[in-house]
C-alpha positions as CSV (number, residue, x, y, z in Angstrom):
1,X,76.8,7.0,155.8
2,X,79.9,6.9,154.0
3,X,79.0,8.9,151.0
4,X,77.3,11.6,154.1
5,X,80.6,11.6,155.7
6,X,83.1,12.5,152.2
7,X,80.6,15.0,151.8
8,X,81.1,16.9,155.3
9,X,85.1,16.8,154.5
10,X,84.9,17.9,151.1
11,X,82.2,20.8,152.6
12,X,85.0,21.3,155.1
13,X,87.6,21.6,152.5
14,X,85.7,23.8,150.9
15,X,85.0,26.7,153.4
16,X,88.7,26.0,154.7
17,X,89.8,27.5,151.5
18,X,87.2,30.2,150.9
19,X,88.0,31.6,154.2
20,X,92.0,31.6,153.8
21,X,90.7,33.5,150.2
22,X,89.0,36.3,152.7
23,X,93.1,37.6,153.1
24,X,93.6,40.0,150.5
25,X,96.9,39.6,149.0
26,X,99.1,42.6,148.6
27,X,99.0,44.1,144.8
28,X,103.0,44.5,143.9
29,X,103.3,47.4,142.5
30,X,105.9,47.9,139.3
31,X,108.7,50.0,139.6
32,X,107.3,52.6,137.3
33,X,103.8,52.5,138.8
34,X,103.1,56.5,138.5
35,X,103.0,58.7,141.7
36,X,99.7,59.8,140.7
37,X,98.3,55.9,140.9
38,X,100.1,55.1,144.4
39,X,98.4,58.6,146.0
40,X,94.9,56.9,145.7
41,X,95.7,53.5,147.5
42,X,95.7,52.1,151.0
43,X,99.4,51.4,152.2
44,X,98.0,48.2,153.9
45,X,97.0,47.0,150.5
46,X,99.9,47.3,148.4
47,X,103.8,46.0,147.8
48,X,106.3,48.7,147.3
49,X,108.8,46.4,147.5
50,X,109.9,47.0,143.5
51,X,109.7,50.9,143.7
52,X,112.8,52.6,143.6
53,X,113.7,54.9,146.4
54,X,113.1,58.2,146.5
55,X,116.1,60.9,147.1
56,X,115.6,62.7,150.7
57,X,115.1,66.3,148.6
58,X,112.5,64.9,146.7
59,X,110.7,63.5,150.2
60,X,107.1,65.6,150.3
61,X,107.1,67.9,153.5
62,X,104.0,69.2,155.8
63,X,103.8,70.9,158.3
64,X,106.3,73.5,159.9
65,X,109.4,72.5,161.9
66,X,109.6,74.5,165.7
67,X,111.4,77.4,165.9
68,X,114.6,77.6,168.2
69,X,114.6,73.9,168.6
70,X,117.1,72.8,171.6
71,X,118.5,69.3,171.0
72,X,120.2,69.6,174.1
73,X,117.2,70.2,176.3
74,X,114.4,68.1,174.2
75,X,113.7,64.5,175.5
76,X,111.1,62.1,174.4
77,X,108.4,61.9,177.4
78,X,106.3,58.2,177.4
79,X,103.9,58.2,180.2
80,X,100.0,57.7,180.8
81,X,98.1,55.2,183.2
82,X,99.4,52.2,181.8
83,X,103.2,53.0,182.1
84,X,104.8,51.5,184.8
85,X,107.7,53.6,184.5
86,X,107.8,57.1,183.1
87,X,110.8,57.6,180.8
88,X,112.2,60.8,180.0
89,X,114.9,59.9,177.1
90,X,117.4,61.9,175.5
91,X,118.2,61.6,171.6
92,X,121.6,60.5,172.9
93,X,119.7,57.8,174.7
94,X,117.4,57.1,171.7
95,X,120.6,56.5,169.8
96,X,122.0,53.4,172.0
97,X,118.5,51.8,171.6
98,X,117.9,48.7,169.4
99,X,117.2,50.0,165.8
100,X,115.3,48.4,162.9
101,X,115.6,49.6,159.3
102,X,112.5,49.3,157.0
103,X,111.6,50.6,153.4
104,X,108.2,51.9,153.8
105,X,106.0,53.7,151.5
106,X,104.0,56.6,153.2
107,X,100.8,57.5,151.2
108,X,98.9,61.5,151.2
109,X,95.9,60.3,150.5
110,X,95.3,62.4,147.0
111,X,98.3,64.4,147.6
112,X,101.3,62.6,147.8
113,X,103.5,59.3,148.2
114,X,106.7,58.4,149.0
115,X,108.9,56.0,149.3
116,X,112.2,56.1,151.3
117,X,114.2,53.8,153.9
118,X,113.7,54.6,157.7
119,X,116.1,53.6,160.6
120,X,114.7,54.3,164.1
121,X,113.8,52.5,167.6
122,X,110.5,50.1,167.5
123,X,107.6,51.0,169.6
124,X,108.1,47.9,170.8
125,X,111.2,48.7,172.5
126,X,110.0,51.4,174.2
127,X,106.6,50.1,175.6
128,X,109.3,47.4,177.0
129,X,111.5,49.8,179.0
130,X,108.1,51.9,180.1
131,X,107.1,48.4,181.4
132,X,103.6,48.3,179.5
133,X,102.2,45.3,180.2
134,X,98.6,46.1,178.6
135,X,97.0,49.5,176.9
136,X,93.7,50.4,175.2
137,X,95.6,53.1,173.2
138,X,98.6,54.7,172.2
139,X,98.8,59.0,171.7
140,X,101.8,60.6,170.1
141,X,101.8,63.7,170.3
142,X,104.6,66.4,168.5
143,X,106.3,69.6,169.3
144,X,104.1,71.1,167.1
145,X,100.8,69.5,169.1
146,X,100.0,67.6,166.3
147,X,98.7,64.5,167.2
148,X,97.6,60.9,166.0
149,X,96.2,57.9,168.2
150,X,96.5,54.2,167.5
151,X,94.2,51.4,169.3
152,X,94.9,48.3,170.9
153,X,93.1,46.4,168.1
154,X,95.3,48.3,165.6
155,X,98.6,47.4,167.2
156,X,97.3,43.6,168.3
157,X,99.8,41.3,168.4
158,X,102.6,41.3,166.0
159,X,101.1,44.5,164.1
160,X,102.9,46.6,166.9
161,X,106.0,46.1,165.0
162,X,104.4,48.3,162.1
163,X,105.4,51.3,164.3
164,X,108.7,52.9,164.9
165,X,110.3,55.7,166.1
166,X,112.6,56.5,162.9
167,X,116.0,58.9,164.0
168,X,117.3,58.6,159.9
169,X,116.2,58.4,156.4
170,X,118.1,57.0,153.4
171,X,121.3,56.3,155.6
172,X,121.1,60.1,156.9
173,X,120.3,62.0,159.6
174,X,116.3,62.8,159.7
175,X,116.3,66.8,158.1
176,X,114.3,68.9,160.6
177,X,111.9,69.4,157.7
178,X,111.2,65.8,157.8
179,X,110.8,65.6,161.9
180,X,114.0,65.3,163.5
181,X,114.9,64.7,166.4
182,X,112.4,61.5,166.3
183,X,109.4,61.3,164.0
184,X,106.7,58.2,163.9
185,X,106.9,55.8,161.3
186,X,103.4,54.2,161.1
187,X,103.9,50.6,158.4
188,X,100.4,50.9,156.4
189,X,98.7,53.8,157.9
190,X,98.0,56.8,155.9
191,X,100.6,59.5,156.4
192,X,98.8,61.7,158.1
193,X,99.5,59.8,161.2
194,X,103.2,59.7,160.8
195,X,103.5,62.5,163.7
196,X,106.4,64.9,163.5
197,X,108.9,66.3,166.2
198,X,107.3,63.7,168.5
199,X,108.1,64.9,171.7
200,X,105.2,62.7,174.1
201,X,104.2,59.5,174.3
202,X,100.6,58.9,176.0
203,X,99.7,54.8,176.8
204,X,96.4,54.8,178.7
């Protein structure tokens, strides 16, 4: 009985470790790991930690900025059935909001990468003032009606904190080119997400 039972722990042991080994670690990438490496990997999957920075006029650009854009009448719209209170904020209002600062590499797949620090207001902050209690999914739309979604599964738990609404980049103002007034910062999604000139958020 007693060599049965040391045989069920060290079983238990056993698949205790082989399950924590099921989390893939993070592959730290060098400094000089080449651009042409990092465009062919999954954000989630990496460290960029080591990588140094990359200058703002060196930041890849897609996608076309609006014309005649009115600071002064633009405001960031969060609504959608699970909102319990519409907001309609101003950048001025954006500005007073709690901020987090992050160095986060953004990945083209096959196209491009880079690498910069973003400052901006965290999703999290916002769901809290639109009184969100629960969603199924989150829209952000742009200026430019481009458009990504994110699920409830995506963002469970602490992984909402991946997303951010960023206002700078590299201790300056976000260049139109690169979204301002407010563009998404999405932590270990694919760029193509990171939605521009954000101007709506949907939370159904």
């Amino acid at each position: 009985m007693k060599k049965y039972l040391t045989a069920l722990v060290v079983l238990g042991v056993f698949v205790l470790l082989s399950g924590a080994g099921l989390t893939k670690e993070r592959v730290k990438l060098p400094p000089n790991t080449p651009k042409s490496q990092i465009i062919h990997m999954n954000p989630a999957e990496v460290d960029a930690s080591l990588l140094p920075l990359d200058p703002i006029e060196h930041l890849n650009t897609t996608g076309l900025p609006p014309e005649n854009f009115d600071l002064g009448s633009w405001y960031l719209e969060v609504k959608g059935k699970s909102v319990g209170k519409e907001l309609r904020l101003s950048y001025e209002e954006l500005q007073k909001l709690p901020m987090v600062k992050k160095k986060v590499l953004l990945i083209c797949p096959g196209f491009f990468a880079d690498y910069a620090e973003w400052e901006g207001v965290p999703l999290r902050e916002i769901l809290k003032l639109a009184e969100v209690k629960a969603y199924r999914k989150i829209l952000f739309v742009g200026l430019d009606n481009y458009r990504a979604q994110f699920s409830w599964e995506e963002l469970e738990g602490e992984k909402v904190d991946l997303l951010f609404l960023a206002l700078r980049v590299n201790g300056e103002t976000l260049p139109k080119e690169h979204g301002f007034p407010v563009r998404l910062v999405a932590e270990d999604f694919y760029g193509g997400r990171w939605v521009k000139w954000i101007r709506e958020i949907v939370v159904e």
